[in-house]
LUMSE-392173 format. One record per residue (C-alpha): residue in one letter; x, y, z. Coordinates in steps of 0.02 Angstrom, whole numbers. Last residue first. Layout:
# LUMSE-392173
<r><loke>A</loke><x>X</x><y>Y</y><z>Z</z></r>
...
//
This chain:
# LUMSE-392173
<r><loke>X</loke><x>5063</x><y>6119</y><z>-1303</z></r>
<r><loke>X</loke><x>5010</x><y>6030</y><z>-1140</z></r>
<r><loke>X</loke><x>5163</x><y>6055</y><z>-1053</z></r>
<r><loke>X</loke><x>5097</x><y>6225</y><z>-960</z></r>
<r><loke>X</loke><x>5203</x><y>6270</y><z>-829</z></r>
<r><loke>X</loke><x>5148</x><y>6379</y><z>-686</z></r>
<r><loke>X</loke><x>5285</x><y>6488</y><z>-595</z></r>
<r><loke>X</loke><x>5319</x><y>6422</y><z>-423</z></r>
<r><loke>X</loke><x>5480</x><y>6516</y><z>-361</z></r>
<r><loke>X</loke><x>5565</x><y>6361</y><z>-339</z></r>
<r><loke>X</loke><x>5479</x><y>6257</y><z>-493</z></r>
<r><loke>X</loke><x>5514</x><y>6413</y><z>-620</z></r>
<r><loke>X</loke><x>5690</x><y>6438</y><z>-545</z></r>
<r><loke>X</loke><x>5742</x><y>6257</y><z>-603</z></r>
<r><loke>X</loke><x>5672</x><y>6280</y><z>-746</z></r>
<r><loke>X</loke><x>5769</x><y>6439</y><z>-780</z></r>
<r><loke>X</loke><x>5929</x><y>6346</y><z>-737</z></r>
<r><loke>X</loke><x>5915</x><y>6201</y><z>-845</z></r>
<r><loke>X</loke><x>6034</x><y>6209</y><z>-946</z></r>
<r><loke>X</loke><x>6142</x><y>6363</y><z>-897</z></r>
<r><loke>X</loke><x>6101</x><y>6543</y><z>-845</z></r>
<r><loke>X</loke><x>6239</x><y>6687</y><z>-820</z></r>
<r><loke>X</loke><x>6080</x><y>6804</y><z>-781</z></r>
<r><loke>X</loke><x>5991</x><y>6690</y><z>-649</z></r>
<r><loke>X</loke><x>6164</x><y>6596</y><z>-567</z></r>
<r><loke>X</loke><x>6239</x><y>6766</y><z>-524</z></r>
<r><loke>X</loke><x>6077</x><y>6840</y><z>-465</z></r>
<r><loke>X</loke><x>6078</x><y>6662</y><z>-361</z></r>
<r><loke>X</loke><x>6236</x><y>6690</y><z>-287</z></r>
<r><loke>X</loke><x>6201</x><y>6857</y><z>-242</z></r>
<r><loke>X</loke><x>6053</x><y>6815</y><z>-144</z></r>
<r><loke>X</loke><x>6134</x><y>6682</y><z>-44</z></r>
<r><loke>X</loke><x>6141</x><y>6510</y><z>-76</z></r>
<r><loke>X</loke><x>6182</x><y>6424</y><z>83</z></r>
<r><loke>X</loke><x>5976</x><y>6350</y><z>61</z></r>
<r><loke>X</loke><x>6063</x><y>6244</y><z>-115</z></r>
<r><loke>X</loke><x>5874</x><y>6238</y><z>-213</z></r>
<r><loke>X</loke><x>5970</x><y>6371</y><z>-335</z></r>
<r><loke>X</loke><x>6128</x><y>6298</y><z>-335</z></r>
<r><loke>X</loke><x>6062</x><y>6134</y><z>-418</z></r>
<r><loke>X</loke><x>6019</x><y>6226</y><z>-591</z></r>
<r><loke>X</loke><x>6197</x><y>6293</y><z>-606</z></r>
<r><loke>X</loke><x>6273</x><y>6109</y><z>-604</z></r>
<r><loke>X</loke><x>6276</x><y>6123</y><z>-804</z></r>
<r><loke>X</loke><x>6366</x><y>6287</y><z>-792</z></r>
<r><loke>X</loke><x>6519</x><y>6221</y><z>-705</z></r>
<r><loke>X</loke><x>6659</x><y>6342</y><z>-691</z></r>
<r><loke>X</loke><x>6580</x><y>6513</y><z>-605</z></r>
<r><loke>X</loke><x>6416</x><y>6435</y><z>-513</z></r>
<r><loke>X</loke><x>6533</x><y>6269</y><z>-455</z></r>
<r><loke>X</loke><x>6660</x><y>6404</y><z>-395</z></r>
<r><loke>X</loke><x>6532</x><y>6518</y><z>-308</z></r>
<r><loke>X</loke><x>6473</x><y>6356</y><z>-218</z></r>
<r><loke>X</loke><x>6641</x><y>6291</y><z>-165</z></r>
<r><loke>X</loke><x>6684</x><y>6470</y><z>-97</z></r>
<r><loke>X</loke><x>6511</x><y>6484</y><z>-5</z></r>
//
C-alpha cells in the first residue's frame, strides 16, 4: 500500500492505473478521484461503467 500511496501522492500521470490496481483500497481511490490527473476520470468512467458518447 506504501508504494501505491506514493505513486498516487508524487506521480499524477500514473493516477489513472491505481484505480484498476485490486490493493487499492477505498481511501486510495477517494484520494486518486478528487486530486485527479490525466486521465483519471476516464479511467473511472470505464471501471465504474459510465457511457461515453464519442460521436460528437
Amino acid at each position: 500500500m506504501s508504494t501505491l500511496w506514493l505513486i498516487a501522492r508524487e506521480y499524477p500521470h500514473l493516477r489513472k492505473w491505481l484505480i484498476a490496481n485490486p490493493k487499492a483500497d477505498a481511501a486510495l481511490l477517494e484520494y486518486v478521484s478528487q486530486a485527479g490527473g490525466p486521465g483519471v476520470r476516464e479511467a473511472f468512467d470505464i471501471l465504474f461503467g459510465q457511457p461515453r458518447d464519442d460521436r460528437a
